[in-house]
C-alpha distance (Angstrom), angle and dihedral (degrees) to the residues before:
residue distance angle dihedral
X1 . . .
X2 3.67 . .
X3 4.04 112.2 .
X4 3.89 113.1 -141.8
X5 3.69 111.9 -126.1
X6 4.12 118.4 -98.6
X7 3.68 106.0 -107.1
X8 3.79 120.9 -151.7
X9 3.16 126.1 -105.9
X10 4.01 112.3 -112.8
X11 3.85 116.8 -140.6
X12 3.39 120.4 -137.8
X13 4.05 111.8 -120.9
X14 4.00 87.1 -115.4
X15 3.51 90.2 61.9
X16 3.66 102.6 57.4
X17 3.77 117.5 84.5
X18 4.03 111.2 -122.0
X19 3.98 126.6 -155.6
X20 3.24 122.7 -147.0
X21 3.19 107.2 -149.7
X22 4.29 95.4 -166.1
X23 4.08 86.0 67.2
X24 3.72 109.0 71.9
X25 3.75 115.4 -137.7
X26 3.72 125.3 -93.5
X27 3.74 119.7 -82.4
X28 3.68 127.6 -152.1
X29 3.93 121.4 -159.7
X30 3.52 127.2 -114.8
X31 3.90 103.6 -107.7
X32 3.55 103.1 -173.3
X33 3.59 134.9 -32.5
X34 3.99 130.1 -146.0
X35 3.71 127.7 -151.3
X36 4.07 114.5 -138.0
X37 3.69 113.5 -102.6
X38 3.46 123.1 -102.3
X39 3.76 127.6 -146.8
X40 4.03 113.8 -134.9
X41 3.51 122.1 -152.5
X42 3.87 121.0 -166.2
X43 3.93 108.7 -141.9
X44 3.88 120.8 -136.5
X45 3.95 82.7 -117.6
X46 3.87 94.9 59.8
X47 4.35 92.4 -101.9
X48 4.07 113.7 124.0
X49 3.35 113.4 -143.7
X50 3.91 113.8 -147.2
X51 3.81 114.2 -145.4
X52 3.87 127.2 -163.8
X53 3.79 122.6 170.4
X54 3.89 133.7 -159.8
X55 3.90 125.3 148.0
X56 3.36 103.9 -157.7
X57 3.91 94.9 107.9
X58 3.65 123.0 26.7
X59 3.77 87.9 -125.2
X60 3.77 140.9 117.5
X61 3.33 147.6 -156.4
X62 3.62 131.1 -159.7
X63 4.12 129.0 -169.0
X64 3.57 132.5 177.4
X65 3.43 109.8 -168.6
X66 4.17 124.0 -155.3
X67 3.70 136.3 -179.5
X68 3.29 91.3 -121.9
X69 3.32 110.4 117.1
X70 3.97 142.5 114.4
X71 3.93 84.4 -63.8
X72 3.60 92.5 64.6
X73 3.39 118.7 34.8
X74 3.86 118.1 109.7
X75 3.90 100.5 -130.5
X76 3.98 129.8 5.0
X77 3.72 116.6 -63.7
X78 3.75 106.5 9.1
X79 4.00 97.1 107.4
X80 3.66 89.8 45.2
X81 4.19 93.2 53.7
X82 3.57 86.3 40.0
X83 3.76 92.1 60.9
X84 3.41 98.1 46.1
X85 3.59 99.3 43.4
X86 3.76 95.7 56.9
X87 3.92 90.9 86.4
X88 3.79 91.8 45.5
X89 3.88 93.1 86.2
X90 3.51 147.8 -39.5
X91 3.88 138.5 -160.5
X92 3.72 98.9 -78.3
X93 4.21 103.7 18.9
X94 3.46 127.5 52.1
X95 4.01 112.7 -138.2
X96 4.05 84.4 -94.9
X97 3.64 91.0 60.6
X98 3.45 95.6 40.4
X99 4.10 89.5 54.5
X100 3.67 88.0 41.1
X101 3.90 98.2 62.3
X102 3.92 96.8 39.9
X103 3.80 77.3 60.1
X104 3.87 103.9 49.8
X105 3.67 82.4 51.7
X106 3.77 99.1 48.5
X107 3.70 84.2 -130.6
X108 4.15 126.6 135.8
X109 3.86 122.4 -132.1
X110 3.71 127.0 -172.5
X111 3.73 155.9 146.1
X112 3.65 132.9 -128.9
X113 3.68 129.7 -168.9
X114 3.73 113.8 -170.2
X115 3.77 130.8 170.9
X116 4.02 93.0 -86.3
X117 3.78 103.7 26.9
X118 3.52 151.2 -11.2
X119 3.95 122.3 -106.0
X120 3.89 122.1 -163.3
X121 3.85 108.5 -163.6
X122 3.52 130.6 -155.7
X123 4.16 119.9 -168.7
X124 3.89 119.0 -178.1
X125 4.02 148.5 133.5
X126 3.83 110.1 -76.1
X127 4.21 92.5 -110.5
X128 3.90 92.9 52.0
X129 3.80 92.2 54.0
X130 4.04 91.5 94.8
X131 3.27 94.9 41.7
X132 3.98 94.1 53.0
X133 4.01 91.8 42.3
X134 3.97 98.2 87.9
X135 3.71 93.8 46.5
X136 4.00 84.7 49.4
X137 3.42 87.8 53.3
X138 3.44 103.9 44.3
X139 4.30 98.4 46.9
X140 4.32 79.0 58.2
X141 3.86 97.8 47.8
X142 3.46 109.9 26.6
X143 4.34 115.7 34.7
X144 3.46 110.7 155.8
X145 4.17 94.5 -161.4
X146 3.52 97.9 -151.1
X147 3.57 114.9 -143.8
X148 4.29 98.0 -130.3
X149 4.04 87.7 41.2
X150 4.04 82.2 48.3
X151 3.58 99.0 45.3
X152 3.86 95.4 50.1
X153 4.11 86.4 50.1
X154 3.31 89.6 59.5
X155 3.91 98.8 45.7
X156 4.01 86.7 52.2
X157 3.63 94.3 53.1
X158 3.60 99.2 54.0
X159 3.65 94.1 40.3
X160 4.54 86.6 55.0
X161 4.01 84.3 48.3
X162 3.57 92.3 46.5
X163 3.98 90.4 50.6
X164 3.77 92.1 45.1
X165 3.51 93.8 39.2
X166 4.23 79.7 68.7
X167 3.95 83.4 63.7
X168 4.07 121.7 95.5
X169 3.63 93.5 -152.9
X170 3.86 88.1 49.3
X171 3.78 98.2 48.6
X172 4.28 83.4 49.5
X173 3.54 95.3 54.1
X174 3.62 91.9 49.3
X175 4.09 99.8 45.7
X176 4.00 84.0 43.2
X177 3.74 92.3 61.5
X178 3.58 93.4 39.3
X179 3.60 92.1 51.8
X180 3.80 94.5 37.9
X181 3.59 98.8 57.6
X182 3.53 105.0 20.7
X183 4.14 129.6 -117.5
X184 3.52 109.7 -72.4
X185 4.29 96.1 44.2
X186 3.55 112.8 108.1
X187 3.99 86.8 -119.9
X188 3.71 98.1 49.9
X189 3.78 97.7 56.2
X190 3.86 110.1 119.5
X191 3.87 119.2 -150.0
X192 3.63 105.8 -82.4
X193 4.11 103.0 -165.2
X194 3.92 99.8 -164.9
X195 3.96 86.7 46.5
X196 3.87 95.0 49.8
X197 4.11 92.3 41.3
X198 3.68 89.4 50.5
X199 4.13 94.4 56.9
X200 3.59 118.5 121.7
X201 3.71 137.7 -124.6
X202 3.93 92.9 -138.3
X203 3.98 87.2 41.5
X204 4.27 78.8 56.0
X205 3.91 97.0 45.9
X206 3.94 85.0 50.2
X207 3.52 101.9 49.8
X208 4.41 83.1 44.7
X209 3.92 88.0 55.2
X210 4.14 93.4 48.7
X211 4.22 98.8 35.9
X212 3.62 116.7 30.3
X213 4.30 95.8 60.9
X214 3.19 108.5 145.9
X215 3.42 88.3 -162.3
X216 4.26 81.4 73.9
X217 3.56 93.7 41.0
X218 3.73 138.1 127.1
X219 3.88 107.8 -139.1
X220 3.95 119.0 -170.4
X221 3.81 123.8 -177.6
X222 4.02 119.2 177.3
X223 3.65 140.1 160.7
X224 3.36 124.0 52.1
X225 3.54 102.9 -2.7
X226 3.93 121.0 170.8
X227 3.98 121.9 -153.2
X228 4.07 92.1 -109.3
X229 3.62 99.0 40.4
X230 4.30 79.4 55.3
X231 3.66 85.6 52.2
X232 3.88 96.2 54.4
X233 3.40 94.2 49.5
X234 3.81 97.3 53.1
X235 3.81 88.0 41.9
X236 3.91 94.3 58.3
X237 3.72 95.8 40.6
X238 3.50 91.0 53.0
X239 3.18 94.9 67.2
X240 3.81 96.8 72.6
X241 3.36 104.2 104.7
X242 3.79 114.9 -175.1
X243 3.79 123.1 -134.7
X244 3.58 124.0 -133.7
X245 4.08 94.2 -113.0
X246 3.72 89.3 52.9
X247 4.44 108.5 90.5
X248 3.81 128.5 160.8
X249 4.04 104.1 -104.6
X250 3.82 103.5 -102.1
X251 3.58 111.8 -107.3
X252 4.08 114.6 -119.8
X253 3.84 118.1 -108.0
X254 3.71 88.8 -121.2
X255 4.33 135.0 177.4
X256 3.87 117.6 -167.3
X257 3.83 107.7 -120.1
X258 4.14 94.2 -141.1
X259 4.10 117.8 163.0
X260 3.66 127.0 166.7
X261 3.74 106.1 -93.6
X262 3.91 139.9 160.6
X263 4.31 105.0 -147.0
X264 3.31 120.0 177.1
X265 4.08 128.2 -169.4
X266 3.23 127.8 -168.9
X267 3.85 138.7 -123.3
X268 3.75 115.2 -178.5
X269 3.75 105.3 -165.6
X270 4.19 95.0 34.2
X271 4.33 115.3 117.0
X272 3.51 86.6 -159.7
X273 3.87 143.7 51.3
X274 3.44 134.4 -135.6
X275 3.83 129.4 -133.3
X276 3.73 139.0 -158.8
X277 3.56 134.8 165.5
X278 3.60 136.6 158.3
X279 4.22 134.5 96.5
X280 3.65 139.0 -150.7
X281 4.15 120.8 -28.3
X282 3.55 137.7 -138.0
X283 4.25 107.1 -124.0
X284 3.32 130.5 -110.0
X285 3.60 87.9 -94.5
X286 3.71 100.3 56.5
X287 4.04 118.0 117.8
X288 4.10 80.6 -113.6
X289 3.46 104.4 48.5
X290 3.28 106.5 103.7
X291 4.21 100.2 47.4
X292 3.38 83.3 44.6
X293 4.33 92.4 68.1
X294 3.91 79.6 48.3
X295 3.70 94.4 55.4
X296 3.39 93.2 38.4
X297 4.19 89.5 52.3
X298 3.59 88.0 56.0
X299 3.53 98.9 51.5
X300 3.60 102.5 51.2
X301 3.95 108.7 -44.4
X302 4.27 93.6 113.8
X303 3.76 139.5 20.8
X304 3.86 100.5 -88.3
X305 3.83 80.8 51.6
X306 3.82 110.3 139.7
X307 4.29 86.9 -131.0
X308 3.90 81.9 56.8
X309 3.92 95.7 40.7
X310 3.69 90.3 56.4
X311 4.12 109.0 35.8
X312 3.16 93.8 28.1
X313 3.80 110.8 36.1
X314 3.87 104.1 17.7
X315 4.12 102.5 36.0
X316 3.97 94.8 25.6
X317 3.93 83.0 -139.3
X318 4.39 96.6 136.6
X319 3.41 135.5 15.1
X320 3.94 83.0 -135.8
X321 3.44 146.5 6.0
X322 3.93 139.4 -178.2
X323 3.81 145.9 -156.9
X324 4.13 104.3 -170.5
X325 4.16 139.1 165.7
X326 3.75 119.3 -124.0
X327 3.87 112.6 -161.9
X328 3.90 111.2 -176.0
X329 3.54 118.2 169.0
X330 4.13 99.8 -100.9
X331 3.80 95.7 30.9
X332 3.83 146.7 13.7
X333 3.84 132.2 -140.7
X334 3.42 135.4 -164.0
X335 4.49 112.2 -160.7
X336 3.65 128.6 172.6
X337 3.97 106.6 -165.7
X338 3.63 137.5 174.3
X339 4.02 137.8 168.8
X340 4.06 109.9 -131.3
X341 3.84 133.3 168.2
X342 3.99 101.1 -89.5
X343 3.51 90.6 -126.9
X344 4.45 85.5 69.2
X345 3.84 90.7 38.8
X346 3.98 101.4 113.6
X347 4.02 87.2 31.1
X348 3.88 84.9 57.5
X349 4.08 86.7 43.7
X350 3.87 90.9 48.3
X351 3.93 87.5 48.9
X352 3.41 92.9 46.2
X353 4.16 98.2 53.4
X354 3.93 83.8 43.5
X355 3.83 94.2 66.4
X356 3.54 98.6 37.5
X357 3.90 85.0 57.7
X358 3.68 92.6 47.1
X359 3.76 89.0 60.8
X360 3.80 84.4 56.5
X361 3.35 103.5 57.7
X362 3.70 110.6 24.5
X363 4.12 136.5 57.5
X364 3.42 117.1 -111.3
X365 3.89 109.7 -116.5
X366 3.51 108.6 -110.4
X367 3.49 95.2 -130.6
X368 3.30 82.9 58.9
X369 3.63 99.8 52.7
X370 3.80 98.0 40.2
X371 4.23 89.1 62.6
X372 4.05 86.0 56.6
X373 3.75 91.2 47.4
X374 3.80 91.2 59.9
X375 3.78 94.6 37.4
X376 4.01 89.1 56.1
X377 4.07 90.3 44.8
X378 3.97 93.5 49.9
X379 3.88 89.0 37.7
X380 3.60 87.2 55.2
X381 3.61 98.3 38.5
X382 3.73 89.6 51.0
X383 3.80 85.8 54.2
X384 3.61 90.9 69.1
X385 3.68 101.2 47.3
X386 3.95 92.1 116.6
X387 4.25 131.3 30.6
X388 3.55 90.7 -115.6
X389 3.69 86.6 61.4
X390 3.73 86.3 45.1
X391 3.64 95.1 53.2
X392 3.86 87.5 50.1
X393 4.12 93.1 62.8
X394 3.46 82.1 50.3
X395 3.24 110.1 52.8
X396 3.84 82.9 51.7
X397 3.59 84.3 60.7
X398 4.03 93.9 51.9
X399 4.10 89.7 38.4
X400 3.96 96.1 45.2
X401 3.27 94.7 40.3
X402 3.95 93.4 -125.5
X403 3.52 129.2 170.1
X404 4.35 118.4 -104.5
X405 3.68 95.1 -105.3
X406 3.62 96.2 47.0
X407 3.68 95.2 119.9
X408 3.39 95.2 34.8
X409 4.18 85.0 62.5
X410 3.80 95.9 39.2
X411 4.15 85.5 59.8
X412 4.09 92.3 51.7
X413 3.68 92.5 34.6
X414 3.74 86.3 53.8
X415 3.57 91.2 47.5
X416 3.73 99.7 55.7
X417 3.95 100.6 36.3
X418 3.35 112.4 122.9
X419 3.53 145.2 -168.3
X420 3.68 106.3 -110.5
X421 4.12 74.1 56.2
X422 4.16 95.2 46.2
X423 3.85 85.0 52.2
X424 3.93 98.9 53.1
X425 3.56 86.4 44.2
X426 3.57 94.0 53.2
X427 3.49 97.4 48.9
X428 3.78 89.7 57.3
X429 4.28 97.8 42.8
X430 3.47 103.0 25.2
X431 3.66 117.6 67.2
X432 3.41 121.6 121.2
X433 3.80 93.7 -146.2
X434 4.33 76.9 64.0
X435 3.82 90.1 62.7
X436 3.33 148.0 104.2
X437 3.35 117.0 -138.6
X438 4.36 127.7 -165.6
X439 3.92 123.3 168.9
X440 3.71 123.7 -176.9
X441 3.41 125.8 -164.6
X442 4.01 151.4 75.2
């Protein structure tokens, strides 16, 4: 017997669901947000070691974490040299051999010196972890700094300054800090060549011996972390025992010297001028802090930004320009800063002192302020997409000294500032006569 064919079914038009694509999608706000916990293990030698877990890679990351940065060091340069030279040889490997077996294992290996401390990294597979962990060890304890490999460091780094030092935007970013913080802070030094040339290796060997203790250090190990592969590491780092001539290099009792200024320096041959502008911060602690990032987003701290709706967009004067928060450890900063053709440079000025004025003495629209909400929660969302990003919030937390539920009360405090708040705050941060102000350029 013949069987008739199945015949589909048709569906009416009513009972399809249509998008319409002109009406965007609904949105729903990040509440709250909660970092994974890490576990904290006390070494016999006084380090903590910071553990934070996730499997979703078989990947690691490794960080030992010094006070030796900028902030430290005893005269201009050393921390930076030290940094650098830790992967330029040790007892056993030469800085060939030590390149060579970060290779074989596809792994990455480096060191950091920032202005607060120095970070040496360590990115691998999960398996090679152990085999990795006595070369780790061995780059932080034992360096040899040899004096050709040292010498040719130096050279380098002078010659990249020199280069950048042909750069406007360089040259602004220096004098700002300068200015900003005055002379003798640790942040306001400027790059003095004959200074960093003239740097020793013993005066490098010395600062090793009183910095990089990893009895004092910070240790953080995430991703896909295994309970034996935790075991090794606290087993080899505990066996950094300290020696009673070895101390952390005190760390000066020191005030940034900040005044409202206006500097200008000049660069004959440049097309285009430089700007900075910006002063002194409250922390990431301070009672303000968090409206602050909020004020600071609408200023100039995304693209919709009203700094980049009007020099950018409106007067055609940039291709970008930003308003941005710099927390360091000793000292916070707050810097708008753009690159314009010189010829626009006290337009873009005039521009510039006009917004910051309009934040004084008008409301935000709310429509406004709702679409910066939402960028900030999906920005910071975003920003915790992976558990190295994770560890990185908190380390802030360890390194800031913040409380646990810091994030979790920047995300509601973000979500309840308003404007009547944004304006007050404005009127207290935001004045131009409050600034300091750099241009370089022609």
């Amino acid at each position: 017997m013949r069987r008739s064919a199945t015949v589909p079914k048709r569906l009416s038009t009513n009972s399809l669901l249509m998008l319409d694509r002109q009406v965007a999608p609904p949105v729903q706000p990040l509440a709250s947000v909660t970092l994974p916990a890490a576990d904290v293990f006390l070494l016999p030698n006084g380090a903590r070691l910071h553990v934070m877990r996730n499997y979703a890679q078989p990947v690691v990351r490794l960080q030992a974490v010094f006070k030796a940065g900028k902030w430290y060091e005893p005269s201009p340069g050393v921390s930076l040299l030290t940094a650098r030279m830790l992967l330029e040889g040790t007892r056993t490997r030469t800085a060939r051999q030590i390149a060579d077996e970060v290779a074989f294992y596809g792994a990455s290996l480096e060191c950091e010196q920032g202005f607060d401390r120095a970070t040496l990294t360590l990115y691998c597979l999960t398996r090679h972890l152990t085999n990795l962990l006595p070369l780790v060890y061995e780059v932080i304890t034992e360096p040899t700094f040899p004096e050709a490999e040292l010498e040719q460091l130096k050279t380098r780094t002078a010659q990249n300054v020199r280069v950048e030092r042909q750069k406007s935007s360089y040259l602004a970013a220096e004098l700002f800090s300068h200015n900003l913080y005055g002379p003798d802070y640790p942040y306001g030094n400027v790059f003095n060549e004959s200074v960093f040339l003239s740097v020793s290796r013993n005066s490098i060997e010395a600062y090793h011996r009183a910095a990089y203790l990893l009895s004092e250090a910070e240790i953080f190990l995430c991703g896909d972390v295994n309970k034996s592969q935790e075991d090794a590491v606290v087993n080899l780092l505990s066996q950094f025992i300290p020696t009673a001539s070895q101390q952390l290099t005190s760390t000066p009792n020191l005030i940034p010297t900040s005044n409202p200024s206006y500097d200008h320096k000049v660069v004959a041959d440049s097309l285009q001028t430089s700007l900075r502008i910006g002063r002194l911060w409250p922390s990431l602690t301070h009672p303000d802090a968090h409206r602050l990032q909020v004020l600071v987003k609408v200023l100039g701290g995304y693209f919709g930004s009203r700094l980049m709706k009007n020099i950018r967009e409106d007067k055609g004067f940039t291709y970008g320009i930003y308003a941005s928060v710099g927390p360091r450890e000793h000292a916070t900063s707050f810097a708008i800063g753009t690159d314009v053709n010189a010829e626009s440079a006290k337009a873009t000025i005039h521009e510039i002192h006009h917004e910051l004025q309009a934040l004084q003495t008008d409301l935000i629209p709310q429509k406004e302020l709702q679409i910066v909400k939402s960028y900030m929660a999906g920005k910071f969302a975003n920003e915790l997409s992976t558990v190295f990003e994770q560890c990185d919030k908190y380390k802030s937390i360890i390194f800031f000294n913040l409380p646990a539920d810091y994030y979790t009360a920047f995300i509601q405090t973000v979500n309840q500032t308003t404007s009547e708040q944004l304006l007050d705050l404005a009127k207290h941060y935001l004045s131009p006569e409050s600034m300091v102000e750099v241009t370089v350029g022609p």
